[in-house]
Wavefront OBJ file of the C-alpha trace (Angstrom):
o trace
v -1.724 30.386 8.129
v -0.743 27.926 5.454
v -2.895 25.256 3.921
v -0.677 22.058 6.292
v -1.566 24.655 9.141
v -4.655 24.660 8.578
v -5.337 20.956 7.873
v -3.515 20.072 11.326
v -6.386 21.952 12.729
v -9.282 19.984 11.203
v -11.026 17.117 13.467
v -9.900 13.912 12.724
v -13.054 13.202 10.880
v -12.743 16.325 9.033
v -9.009 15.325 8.467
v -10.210 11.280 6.821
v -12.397 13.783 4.659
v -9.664 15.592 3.476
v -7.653 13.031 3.013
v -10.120 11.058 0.850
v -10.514 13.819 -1.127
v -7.092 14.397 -1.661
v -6.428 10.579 -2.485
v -9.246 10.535 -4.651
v -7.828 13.825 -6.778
v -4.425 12.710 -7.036
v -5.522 9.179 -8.261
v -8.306 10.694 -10.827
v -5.729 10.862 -13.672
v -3.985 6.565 -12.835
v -2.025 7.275 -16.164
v 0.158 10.558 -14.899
v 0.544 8.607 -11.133
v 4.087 7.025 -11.698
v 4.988 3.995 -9.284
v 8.618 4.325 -7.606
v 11.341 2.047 -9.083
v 11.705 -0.365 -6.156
v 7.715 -0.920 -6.817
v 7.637 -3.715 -9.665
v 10.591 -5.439 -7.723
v 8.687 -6.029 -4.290
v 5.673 -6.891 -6.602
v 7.871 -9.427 -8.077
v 9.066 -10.984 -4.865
v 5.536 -11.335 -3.581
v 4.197 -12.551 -5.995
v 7.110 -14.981 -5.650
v 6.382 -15.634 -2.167
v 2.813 -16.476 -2.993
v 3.841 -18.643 -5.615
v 6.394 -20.593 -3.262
v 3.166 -20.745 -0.434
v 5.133 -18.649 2.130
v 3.024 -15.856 1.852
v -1.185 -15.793 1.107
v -3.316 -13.168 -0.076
v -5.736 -11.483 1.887
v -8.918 -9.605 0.971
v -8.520 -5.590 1.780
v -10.926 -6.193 4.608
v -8.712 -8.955 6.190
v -5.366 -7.159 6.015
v -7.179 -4.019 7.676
v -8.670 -5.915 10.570
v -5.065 -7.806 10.759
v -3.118 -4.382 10.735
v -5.538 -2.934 13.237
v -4.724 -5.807 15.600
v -0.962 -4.789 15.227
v -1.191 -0.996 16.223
l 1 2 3 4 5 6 7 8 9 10 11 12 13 14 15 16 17 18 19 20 21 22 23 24 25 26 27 28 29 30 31 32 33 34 35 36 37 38 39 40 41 42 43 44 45 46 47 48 49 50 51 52 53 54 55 56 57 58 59 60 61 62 63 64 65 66 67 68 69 70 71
C-alpha cells in the first residue's frame, strides 16, 4: 500500500495531524518555498481593492468563521 493509501485511511483527526505536520515541514525552509507567478499580481490587486475601500481586511479568525458559514 502506498503512502496516499495509507493516509486516506487515517481518521480525520489523524489526517489534520498529518497534514499539520506536513505543512509545517514543507514551510520549515520559507526561503526554498517559491510563490506561483500569478501570486504577486492578485496581491497587487488586493491590496488595490483595499486601498480603493471595496475590499477590508479580516483577522485569520474572522475569515475562518466567515468561510465556515459559506460551506
Amino acid at each position: 500500500m502506498n503512502v496516499q493509501e495509507q493516509a486516506m485511511r487515517l481518521s480525520r483527526p489523524d489526517k489534520l495531524r498529518l497534514m499539520e505536520a506536513l505543512w509545517a515541514d514543507l514551510t520549515a525552509a520559507e526561503e526554498a518555498f517559491d510563490s506561483p507567478s500569478w501570486h504577486e499580481a492578485a496581491l497587487r490587486e488586493t491590496e488595490a481593492r483595499v486601498a480603493a475601500g471595496e475590499e477590508q481586511r479580516l483577522d485569520w479568525d474572522e475569515a475562518k468563521r466567515r468561510l465556515r458559514v459559506r460551506a
